[in-house]
N, CA, C and O atoms as a GROMACS GRO file, in nm:
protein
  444
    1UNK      N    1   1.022   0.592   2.218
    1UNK     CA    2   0.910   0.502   2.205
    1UNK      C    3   0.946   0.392   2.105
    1UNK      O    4   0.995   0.440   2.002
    2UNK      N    5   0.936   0.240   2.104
    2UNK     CA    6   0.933   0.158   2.069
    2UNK      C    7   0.858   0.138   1.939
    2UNK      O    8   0.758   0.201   1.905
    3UNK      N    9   0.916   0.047   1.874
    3UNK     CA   10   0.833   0.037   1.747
    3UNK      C   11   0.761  -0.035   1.752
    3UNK      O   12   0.811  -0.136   1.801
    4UNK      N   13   0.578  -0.058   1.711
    4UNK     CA   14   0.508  -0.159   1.735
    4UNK      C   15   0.533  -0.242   1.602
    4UNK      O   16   0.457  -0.338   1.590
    5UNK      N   17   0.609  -0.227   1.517
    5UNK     CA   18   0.540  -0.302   1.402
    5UNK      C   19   0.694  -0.305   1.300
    5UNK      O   20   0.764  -0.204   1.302
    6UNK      N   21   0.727  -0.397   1.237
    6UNK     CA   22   0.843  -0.416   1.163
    6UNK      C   23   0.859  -0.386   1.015
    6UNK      O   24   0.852  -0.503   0.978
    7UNK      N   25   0.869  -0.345   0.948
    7UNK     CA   26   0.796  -0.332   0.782
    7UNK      C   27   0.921  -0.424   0.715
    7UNK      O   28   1.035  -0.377   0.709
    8UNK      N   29   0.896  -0.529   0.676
    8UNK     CA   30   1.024  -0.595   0.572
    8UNK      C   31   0.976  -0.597   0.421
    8UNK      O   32   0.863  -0.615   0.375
    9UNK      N   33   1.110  -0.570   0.350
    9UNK     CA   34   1.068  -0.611   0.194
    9UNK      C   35   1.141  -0.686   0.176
    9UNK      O   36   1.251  -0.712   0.224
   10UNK      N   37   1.043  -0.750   0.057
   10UNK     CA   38   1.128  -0.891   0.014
   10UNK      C   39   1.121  -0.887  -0.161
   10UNK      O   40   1.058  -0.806  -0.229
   11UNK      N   41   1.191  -0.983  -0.199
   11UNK     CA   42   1.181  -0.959  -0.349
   11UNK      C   43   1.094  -1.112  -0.379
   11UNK      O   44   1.067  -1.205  -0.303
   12UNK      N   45   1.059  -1.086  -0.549
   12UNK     CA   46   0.963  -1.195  -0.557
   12UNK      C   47   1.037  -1.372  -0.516
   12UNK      O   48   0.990  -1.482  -0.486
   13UNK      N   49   1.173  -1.314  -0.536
   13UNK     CA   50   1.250  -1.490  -0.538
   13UNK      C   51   1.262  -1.521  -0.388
   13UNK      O   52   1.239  -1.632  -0.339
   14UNK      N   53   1.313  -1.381  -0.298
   14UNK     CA   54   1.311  -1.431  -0.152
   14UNK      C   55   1.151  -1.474  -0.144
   14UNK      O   56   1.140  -1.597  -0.145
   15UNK      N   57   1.068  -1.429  -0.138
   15UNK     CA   58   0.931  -1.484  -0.141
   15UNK      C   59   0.874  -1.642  -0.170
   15UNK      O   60   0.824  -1.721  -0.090
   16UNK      N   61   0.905  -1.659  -0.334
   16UNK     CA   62   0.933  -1.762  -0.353
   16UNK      C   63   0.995  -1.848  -0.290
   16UNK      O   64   0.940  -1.957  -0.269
   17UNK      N   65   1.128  -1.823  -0.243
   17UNK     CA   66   1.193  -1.925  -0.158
   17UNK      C   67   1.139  -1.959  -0.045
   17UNK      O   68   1.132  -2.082  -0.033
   18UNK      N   69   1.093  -1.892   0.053
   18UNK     CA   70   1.001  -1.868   0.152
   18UNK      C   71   0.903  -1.960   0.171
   18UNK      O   72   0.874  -2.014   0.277
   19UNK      N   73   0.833  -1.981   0.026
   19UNK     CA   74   0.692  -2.041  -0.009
   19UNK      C   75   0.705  -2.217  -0.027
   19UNK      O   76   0.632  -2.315  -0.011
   20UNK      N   77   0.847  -2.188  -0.069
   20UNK     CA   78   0.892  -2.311  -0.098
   20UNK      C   79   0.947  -2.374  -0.021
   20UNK      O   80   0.937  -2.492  -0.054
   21UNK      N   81   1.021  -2.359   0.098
   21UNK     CA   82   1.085  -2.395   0.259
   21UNK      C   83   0.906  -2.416   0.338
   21UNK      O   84   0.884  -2.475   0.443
   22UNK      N   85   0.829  -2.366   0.270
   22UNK     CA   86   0.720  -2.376   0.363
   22UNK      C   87   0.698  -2.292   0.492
   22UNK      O   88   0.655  -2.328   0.602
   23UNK      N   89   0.747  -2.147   0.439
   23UNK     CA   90   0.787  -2.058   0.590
   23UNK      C   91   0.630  -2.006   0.599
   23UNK      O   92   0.600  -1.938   0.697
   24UNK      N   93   0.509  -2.042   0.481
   24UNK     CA   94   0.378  -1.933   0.481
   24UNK      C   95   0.306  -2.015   0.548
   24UNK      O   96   0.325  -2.133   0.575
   25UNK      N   97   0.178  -1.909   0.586
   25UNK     CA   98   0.023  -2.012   0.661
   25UNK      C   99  -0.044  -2.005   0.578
   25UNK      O  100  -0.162  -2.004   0.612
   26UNK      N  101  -0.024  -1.996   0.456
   26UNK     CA  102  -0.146  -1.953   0.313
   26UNK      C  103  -0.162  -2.096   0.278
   26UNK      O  104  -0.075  -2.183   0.288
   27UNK      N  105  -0.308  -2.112   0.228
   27UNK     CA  106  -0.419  -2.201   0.188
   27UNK      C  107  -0.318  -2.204   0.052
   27UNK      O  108  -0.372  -2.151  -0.046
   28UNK      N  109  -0.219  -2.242   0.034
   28UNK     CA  110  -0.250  -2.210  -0.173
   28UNK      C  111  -0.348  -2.292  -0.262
   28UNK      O  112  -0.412  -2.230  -0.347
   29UNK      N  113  -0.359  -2.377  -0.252
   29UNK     CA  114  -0.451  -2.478  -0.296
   29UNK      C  115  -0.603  -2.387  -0.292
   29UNK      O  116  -0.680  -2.366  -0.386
   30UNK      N  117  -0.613  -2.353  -0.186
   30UNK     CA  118  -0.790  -2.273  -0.180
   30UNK      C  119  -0.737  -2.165  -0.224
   30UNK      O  120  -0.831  -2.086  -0.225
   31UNK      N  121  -0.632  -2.105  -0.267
   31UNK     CA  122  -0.603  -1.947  -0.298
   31UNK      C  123  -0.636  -1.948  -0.499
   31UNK      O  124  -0.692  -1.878  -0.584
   32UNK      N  125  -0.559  -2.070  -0.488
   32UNK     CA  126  -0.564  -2.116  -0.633
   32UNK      C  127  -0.711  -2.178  -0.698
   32UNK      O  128  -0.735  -2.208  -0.815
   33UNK      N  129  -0.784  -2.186  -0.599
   33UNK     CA  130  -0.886  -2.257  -0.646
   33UNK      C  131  -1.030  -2.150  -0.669
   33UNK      O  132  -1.144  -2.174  -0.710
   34UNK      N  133  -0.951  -2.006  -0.613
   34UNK     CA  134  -1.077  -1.895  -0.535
   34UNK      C  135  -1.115  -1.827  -0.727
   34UNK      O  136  -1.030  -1.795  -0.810
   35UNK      N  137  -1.245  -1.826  -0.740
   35UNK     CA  138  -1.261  -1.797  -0.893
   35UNK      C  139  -1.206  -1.620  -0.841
   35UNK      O  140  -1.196  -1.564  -0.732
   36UNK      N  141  -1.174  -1.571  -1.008
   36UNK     CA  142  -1.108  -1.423  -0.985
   36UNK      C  143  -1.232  -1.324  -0.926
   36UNK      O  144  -1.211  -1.223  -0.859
   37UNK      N  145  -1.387  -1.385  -0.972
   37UNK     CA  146  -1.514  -1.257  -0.906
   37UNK      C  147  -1.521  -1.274  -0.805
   37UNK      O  148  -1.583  -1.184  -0.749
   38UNK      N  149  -1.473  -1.382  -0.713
   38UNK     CA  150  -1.442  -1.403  -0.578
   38UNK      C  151  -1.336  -1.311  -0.511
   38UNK      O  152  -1.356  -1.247  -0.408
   39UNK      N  153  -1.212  -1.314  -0.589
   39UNK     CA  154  -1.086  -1.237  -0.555
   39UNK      C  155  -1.143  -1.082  -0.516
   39UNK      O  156  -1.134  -1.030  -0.405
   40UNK      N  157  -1.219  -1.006  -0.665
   40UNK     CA  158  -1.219  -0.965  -0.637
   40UNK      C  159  -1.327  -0.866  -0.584
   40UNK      O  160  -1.337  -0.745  -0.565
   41UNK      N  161  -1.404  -0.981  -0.570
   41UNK     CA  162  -1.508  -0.916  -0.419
   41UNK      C  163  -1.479  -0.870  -0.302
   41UNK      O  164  -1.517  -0.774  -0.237
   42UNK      N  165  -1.389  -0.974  -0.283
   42UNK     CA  166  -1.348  -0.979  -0.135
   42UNK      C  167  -1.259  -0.854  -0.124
   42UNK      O  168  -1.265  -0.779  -0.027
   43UNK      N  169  -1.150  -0.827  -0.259
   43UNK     CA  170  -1.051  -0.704  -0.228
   43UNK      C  171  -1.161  -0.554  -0.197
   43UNK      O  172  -1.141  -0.462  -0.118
   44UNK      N  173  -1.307  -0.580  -0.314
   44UNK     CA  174  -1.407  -0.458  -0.281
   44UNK      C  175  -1.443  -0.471  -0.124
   44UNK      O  176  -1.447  -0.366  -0.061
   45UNK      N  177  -1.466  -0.573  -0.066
   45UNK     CA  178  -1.532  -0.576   0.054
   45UNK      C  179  -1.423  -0.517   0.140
   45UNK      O  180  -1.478  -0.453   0.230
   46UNK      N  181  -1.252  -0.511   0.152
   46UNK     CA  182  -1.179  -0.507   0.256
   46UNK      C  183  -1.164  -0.338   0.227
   46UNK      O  184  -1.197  -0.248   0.303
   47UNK      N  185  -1.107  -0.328   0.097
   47UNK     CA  186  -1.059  -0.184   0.055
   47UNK      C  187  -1.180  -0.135  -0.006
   47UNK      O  188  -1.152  -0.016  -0.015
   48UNK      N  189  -1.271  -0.145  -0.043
   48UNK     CA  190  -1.364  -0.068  -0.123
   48UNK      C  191  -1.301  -0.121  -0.293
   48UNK      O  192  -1.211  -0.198  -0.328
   49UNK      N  193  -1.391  -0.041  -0.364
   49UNK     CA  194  -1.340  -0.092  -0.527
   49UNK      C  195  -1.278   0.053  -0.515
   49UNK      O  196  -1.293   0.152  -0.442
   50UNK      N  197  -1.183   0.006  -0.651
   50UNK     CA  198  -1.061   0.072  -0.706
   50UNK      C  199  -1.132   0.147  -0.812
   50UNK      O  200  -1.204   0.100  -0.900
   51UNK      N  201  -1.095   0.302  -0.783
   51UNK     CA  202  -1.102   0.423  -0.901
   51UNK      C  203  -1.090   0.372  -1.072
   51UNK      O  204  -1.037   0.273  -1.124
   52UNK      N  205  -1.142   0.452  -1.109
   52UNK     CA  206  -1.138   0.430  -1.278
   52UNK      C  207  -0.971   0.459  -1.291
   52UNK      O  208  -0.898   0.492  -1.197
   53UNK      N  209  -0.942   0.445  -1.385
   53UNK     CA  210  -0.803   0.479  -1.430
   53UNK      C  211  -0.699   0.450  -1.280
   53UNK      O  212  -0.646   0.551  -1.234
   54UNK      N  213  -0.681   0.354  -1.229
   54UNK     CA  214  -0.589   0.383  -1.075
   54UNK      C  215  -0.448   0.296  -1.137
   54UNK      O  216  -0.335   0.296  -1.089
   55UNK      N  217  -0.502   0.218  -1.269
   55UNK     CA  218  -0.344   0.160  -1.314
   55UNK      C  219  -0.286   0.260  -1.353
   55UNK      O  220  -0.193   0.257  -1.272
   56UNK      N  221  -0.264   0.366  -1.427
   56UNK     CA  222  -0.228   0.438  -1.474
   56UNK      C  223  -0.140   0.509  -1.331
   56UNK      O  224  -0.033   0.559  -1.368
   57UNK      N  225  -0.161   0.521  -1.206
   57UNK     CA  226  -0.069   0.562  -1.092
   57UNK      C  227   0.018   0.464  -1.081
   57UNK      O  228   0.098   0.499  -0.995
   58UNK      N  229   0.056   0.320  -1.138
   58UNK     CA  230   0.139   0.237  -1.051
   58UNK      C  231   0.264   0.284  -1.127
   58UNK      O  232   0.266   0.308  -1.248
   59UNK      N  233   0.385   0.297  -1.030
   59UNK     CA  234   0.531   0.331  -1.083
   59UNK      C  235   0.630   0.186  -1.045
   59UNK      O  236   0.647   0.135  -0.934
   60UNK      N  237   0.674   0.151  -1.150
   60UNK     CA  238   0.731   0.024  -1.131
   60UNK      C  239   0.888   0.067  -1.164
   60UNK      O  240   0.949   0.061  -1.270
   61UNK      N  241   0.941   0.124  -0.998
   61UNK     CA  242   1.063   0.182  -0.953
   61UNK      C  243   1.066   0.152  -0.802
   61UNK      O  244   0.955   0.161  -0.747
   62UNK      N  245   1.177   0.117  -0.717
   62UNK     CA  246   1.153   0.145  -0.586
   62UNK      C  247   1.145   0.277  -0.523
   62UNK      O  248   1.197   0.384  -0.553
   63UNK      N  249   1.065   0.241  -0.423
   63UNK     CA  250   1.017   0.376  -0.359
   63UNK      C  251   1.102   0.467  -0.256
   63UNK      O  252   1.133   0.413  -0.149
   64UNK      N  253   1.143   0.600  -0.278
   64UNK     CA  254   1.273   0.692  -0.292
   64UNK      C  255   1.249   0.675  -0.082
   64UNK      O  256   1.150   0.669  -0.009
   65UNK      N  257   1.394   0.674  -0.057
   65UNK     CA  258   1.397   0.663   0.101
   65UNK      C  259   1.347   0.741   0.140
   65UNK      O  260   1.324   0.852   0.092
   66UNK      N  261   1.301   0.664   0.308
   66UNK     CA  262   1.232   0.772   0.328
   66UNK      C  263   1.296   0.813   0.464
   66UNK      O  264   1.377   0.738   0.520
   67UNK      N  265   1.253   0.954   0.525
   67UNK     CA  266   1.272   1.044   0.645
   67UNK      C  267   1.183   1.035   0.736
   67UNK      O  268   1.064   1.012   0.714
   68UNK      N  269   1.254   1.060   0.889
   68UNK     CA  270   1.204   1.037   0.965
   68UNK      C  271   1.170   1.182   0.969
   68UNK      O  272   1.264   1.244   0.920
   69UNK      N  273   1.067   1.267   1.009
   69UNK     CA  274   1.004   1.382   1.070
   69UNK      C  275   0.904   1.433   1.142
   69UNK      O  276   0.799   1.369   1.129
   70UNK      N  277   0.899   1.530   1.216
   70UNK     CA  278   0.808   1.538   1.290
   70UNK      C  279   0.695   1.654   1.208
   70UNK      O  280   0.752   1.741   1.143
   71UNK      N  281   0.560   1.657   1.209
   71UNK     CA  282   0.450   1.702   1.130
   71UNK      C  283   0.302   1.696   1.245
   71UNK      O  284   0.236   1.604   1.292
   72UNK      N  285   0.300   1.820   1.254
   72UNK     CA  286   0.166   1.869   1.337
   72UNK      C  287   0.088   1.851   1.197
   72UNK      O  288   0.103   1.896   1.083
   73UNK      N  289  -0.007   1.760   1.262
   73UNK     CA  290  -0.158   1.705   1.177
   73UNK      C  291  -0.322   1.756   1.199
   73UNK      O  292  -0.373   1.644   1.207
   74UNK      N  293  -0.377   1.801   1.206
   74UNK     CA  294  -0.519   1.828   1.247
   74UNK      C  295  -0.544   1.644   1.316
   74UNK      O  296  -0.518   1.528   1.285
   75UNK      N  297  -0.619   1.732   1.439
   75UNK     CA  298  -0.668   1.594   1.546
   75UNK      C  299  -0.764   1.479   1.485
   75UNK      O  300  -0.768   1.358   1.510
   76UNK      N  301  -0.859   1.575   1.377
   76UNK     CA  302  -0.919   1.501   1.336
   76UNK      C  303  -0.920   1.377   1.207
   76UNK      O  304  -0.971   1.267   1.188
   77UNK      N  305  -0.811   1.492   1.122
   77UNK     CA  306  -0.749   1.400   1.028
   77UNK      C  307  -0.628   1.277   1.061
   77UNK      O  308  -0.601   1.186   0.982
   78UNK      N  309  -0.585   1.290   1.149
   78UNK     CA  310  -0.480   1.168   1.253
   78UNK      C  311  -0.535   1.080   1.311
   78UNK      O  312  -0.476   0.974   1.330
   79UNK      N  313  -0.703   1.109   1.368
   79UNK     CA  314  -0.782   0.997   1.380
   79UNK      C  315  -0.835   0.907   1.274
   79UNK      O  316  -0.844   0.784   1.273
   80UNK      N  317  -0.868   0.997   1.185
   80UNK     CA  318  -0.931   0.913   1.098
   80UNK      C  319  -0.826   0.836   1.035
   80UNK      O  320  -0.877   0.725   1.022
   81UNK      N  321  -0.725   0.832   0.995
   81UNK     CA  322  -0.622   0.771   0.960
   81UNK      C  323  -0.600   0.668   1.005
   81UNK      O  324  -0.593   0.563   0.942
   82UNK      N  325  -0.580   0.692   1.175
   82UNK     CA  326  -0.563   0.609   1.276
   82UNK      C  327  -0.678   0.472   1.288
   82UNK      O  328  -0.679   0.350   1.299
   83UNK      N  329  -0.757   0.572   1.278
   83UNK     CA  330  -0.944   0.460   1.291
   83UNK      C  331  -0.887   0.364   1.168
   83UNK      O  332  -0.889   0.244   1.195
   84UNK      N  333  -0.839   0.397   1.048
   84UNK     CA  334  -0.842   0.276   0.903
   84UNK      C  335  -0.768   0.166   0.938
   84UNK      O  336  -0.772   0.064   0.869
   85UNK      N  337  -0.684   0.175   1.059
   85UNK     CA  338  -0.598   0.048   1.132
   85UNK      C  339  -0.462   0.063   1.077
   85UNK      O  340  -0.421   0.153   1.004
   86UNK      N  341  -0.389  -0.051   1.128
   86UNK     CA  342  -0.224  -0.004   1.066
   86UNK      C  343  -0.203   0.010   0.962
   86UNK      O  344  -0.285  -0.008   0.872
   87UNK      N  345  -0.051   0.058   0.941
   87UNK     CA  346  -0.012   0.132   0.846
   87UNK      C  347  -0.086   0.264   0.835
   87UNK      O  348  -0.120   0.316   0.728
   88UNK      N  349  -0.106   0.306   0.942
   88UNK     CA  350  -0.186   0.531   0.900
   88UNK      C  351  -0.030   0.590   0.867
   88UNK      O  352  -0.051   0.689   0.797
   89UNK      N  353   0.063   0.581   0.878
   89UNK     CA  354   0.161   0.663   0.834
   89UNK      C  355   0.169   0.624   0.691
   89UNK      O  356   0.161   0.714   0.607
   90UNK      N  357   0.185   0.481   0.646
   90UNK     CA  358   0.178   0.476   0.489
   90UNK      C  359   0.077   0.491   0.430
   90UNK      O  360   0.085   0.484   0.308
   91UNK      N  361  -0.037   0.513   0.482
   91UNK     CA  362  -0.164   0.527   0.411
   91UNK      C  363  -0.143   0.756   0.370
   91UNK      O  364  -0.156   0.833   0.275
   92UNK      N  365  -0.112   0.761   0.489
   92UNK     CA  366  -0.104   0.922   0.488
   92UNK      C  367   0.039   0.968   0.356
   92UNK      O  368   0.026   1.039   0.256
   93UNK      N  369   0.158   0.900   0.402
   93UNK     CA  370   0.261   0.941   0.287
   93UNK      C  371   0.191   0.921   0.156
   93UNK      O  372   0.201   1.016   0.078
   94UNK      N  373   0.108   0.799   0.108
   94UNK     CA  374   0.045   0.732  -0.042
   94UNK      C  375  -0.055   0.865  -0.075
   94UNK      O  376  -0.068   0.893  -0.195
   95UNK      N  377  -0.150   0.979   0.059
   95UNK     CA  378  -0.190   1.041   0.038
   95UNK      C  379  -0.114   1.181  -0.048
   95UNK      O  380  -0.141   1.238  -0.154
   96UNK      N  381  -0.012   1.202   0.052
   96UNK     CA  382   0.062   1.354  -0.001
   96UNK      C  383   0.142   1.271  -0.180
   96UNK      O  384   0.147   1.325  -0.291
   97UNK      N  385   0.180   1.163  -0.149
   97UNK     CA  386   0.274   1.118  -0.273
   97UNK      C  387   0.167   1.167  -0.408
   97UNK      O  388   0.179   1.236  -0.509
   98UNK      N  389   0.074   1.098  -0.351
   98UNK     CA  390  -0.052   1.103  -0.522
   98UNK      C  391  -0.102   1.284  -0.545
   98UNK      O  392  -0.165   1.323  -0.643
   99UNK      N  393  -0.064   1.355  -0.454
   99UNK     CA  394  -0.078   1.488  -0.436
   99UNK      C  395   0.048   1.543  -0.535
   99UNK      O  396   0.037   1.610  -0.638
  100UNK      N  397   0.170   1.494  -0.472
  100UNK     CA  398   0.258   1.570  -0.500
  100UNK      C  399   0.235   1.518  -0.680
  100UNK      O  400   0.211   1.599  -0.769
  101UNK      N  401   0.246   1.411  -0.696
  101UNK     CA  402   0.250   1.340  -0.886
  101UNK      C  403   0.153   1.426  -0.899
  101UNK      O  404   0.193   1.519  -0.968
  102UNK      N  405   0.015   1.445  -0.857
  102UNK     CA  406  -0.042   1.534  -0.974
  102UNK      C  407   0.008   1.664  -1.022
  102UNK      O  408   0.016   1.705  -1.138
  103UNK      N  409   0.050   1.741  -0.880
  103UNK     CA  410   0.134   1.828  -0.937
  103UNK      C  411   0.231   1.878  -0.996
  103UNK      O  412   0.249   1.989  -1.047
  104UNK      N  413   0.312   1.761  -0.986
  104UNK     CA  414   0.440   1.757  -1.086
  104UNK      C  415   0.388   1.753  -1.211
  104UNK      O  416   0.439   1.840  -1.281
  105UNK      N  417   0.262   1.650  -1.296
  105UNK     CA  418   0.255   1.639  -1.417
  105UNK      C  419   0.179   1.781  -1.453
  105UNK      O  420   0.194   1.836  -1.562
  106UNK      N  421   0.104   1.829  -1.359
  106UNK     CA  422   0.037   1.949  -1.405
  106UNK      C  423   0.162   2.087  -1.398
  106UNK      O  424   0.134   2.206  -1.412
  107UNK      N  425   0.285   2.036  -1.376
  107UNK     CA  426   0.403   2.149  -1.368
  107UNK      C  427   0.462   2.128  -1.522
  107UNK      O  428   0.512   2.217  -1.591
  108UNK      N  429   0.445   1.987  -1.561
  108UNK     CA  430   0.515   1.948  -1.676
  108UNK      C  431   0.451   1.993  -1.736
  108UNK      O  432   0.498   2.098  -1.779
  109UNK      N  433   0.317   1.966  -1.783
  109UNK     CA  434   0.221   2.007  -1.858
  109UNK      C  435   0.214   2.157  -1.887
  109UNK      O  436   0.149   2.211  -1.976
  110UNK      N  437   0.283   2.207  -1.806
  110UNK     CA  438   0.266   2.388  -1.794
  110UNK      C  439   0.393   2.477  -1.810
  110UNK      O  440   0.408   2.597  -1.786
  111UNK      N  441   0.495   2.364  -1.869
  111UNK     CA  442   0.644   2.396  -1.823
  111UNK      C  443   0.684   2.479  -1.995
  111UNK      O  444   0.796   2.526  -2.017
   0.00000   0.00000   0.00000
């Protein structure tokens, strides 16, 4: 089966360069002009608002390769995943990942 969807990373300078060749369809001018209670309304309106303490999860490392595998899911939990729109496989790995960190620090904590 075919892949529907491509995932690329880029770094902030390829980006930059990008921005600067004029490769984007972004407003910057209206992006730059959007006040921040605007910003971040709109991020509450798409994702919901963000947990108390959720800075405290960001790891500023790249993220360890990953494997391809196969994983029997409950029907219902693969829909709902599915229903949140693309990306349900990275939404589901971000699930087990924040699983597995708590348990690691609660292993440290106990070690």
């Amino acid at each position: 089966m075919a892949k529907k969807e491509r995932i690329v990373r880029y770094s902030a300078d390829d980006v930059a360069a990008m921005i600067a060749r004029g490769e984007d369809k972004t407003d910057w001018e209206r992006v730059k002009a959007m006040p921040q209670e605007e910003v971040e309304r709109l991020a509450d309106a798409e994702d919901g608002p963000l947990p108390e303490g959720w800075e405290s999860t960001i790891i500023l490392a790249p993220a360890p390769r990953k494997r391809d595998v196969h994983i029997r899911l409950d029907a219902d939990v693969l829909d709902w995943f599915r229903a949140q729109g693309k990306g349900y496989q990275t939404r589901i790995n971000a699930v087990l990942r924040a699983f597995v960190d708590v348990r690691r620090r609660a292993q440290r904590g106990t070690s």
